[in-house]
C-alpha positions in Angstrom: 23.4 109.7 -54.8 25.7 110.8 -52.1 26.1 113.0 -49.4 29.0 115.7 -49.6 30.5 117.9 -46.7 32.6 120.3 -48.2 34.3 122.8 -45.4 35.1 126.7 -47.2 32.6 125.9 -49.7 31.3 129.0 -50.0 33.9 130.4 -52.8 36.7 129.6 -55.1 38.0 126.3 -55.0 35.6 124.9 -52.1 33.1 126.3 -54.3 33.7 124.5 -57.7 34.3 121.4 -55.8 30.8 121.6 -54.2 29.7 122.7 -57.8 31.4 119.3 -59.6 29.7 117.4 -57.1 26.2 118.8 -57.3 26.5 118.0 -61.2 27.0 114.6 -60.5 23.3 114.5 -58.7 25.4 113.9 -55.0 23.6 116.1 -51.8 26.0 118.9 -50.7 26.4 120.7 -48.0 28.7 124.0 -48.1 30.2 125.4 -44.9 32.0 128.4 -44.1 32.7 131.2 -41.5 30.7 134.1 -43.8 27.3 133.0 -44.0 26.5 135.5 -47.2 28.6 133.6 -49.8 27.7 130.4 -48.7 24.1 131.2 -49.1 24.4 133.1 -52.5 26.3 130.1 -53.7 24.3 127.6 -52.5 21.2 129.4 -54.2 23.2 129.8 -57.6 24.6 126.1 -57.8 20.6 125.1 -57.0 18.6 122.5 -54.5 21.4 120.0 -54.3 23.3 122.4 -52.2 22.4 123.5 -48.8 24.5 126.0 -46.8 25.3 125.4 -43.0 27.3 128.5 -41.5 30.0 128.1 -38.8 33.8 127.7 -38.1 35.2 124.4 -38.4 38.3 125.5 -36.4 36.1 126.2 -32.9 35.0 122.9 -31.5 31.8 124.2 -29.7 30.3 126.0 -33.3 31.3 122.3 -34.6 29.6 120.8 -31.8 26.2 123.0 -32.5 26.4 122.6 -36.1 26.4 118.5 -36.0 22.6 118.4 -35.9 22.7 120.7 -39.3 25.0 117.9 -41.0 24.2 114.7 -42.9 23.3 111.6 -40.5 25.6 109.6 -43.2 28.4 111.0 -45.0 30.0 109.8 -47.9 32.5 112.6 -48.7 34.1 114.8 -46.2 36.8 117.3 -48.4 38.6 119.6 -45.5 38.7 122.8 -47.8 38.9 125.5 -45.3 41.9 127.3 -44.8 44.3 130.1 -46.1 47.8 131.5 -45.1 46.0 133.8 -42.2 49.2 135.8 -42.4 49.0 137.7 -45.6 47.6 141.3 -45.2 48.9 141.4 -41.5 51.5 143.2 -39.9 55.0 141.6 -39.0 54.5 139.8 -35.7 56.4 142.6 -33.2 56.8 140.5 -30.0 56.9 136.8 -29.0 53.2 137.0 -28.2 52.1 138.0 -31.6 54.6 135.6 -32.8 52.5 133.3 -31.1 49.2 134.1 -31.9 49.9 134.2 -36.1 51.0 130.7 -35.6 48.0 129.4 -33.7 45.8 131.3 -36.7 47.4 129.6 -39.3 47.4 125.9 -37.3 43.5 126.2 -36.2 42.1 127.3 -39.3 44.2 124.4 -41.9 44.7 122.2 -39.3 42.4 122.0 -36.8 39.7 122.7 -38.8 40.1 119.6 -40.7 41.1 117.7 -37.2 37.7 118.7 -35.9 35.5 118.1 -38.7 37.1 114.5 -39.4 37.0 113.9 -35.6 33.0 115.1 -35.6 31.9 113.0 -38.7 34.1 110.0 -37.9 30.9 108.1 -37.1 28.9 109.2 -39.6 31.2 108.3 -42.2 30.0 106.2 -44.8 31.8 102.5 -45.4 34.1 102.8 -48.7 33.9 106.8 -48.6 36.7 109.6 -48.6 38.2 111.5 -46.6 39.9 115.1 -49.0 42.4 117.6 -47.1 44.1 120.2 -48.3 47.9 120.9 -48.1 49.9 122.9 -50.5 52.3 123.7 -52.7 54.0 126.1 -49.9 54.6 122.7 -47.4 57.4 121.9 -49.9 59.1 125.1 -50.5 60.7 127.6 -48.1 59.1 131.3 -47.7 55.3 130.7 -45.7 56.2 130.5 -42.3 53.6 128.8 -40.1 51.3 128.5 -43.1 53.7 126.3 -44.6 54.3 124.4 -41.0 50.3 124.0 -40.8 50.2 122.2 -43.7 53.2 119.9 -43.7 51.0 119.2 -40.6 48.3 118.3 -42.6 50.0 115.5 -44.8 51.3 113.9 -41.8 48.2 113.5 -39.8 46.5 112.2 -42.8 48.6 109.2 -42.4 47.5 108.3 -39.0 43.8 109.2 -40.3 44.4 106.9 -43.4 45.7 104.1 -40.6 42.2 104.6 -38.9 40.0 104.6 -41.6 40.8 101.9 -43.8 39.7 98.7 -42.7 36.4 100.4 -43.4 37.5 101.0 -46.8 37.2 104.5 -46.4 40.2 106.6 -48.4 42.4 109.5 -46.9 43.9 111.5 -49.4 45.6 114.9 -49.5 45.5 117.6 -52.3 48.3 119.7 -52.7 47.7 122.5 -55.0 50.4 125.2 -56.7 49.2 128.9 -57.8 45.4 128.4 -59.0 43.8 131.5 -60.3 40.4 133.6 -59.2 40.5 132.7 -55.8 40.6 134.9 -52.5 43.9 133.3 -51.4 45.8 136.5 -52.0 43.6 138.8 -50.7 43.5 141.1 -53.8 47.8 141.1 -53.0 48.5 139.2 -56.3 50.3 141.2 -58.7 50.6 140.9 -62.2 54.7 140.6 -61.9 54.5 137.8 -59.0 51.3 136.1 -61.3 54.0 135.6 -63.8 56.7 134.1 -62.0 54.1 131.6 -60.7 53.3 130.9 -63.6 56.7 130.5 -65.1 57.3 128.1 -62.9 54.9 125.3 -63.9 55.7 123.1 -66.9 52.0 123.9 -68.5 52.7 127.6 -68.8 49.2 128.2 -67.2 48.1 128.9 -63.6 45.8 126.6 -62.0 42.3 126.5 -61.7 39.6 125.9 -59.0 38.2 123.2 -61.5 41.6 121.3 -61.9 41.2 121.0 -58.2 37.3 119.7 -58.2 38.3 117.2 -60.5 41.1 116.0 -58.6 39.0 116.0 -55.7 36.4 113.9 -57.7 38.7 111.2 -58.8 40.0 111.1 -55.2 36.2 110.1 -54.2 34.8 107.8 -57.0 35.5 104.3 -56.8 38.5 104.1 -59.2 40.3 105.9 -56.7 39.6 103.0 -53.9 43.0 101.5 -54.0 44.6 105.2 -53.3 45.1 106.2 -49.7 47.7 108.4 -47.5 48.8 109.9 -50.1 49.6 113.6 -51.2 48.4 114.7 -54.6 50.4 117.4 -56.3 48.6 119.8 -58.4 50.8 122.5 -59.6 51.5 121.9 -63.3 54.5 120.9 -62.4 56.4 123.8 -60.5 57.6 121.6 -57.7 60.4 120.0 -58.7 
């Protein structure tokens, strides 16, 4: 048995990640800013999952949380996340400029700084470390959100660097257009759903549970030998 910190785990892909785990008879703990759907979903995916509600991206409700958090940790995914610009307004001034980019950099990338940084001792020997980039860090068109997580695969090499000669892993997930999640914001039309689609080489969007298996294989020990790197998982639409 292990014991699983997954950030955002409260819905969509956090959420079938913290499922696949809790199949496998591993502990989980679910975070999350909205402490509702991480307590429904910790009471429909049963007692293996347990639902500790703060933001990872504020370093004092990080701080508070620790004693809530597993003394030993043998999976820390860095879920939590999402392009904090869609559904806002155009940025009208330099200080508005300013403040949409420090949304979308604290909640992808300090979020997962902080949690990584708080649990660094309590990370288990030959565990893993899971972040999440995206598809959008490769392609033009997202702004800061793509910035914040082009960010993301390049601290995970220093982090990968650090952990290692405790044979911990370091891996990033880097996921296309997955289907049924809040990422859009209800924004997803069935025109732009197409496209995205159309794009892949599977002719299928992505799911959350392409993801938790990724994730998986990233922490089971036929993955030890894999670190620093930067898992695509878009069906093939990057090219």
């Amino acid at each position: 048995m292990r014991h699983v910190v997954v950030t955002g785990g409260g819905t969509g892909i956090g959420r079938a990640i913290a499922a696949a785990f809790a199949r496998e008879g591993d502990q989980v703990v679910i975070t999350g800013r909205r402490p509702e759907p991480l307590a429904r979903t910790a009471a429909e995916l049963g007692e293996a999952v347990r639902a500790v509600a703060f933001d990872a991206s504020d370093p004092l409700q990080v701080e508070r949380a620790l004693a809530d958090l597993p003394a030993s940790v043998d999976v820390l995914v860095n879920n939590a996340g999402g392009n904090t610009d869609i559904g806002g307004p155009e940025p009208a001034d330099l200080a508005e400029v300013a403040a949409a980019w420090r949304a979308n950099l604290e909640a992808n990338v300090m979020s997962a700084v902080l949690m990584t940084t708080a649990l660094r001792g309590r990370l288990a020997p030959r565990g893993a470390v899971i972040s999440f980039s995206s598809i959008a860090a490769h392609r033009a068109g997202a702004g800061s959100y793509s910035a914040a997580k082009a960010a993301i695969e390049a601290w995970n090499l220093t982090l990968a660097a650090d952990v290692g000669a405790d044979g911990i892993t370091a891996n990033v997930i880097a996921p296309g257009f997955i289907d049924g999640t809040e990422f859009f914001r209800g924004r997803m039309t069935d025109a732009r759903r197409s496209t995205l689609v159309g794009q892949t080489a599977t002719r299928r969007a992505g799911t959350a549970e392409d993801i938790a298996a990724t994730v998986r294989f990233l922490a089971s020990p036929a993955a030890s030998h894999i670190t620093a790197q930067t898992i695509h998982v878009n069906g093939g639409a990057l090219s």
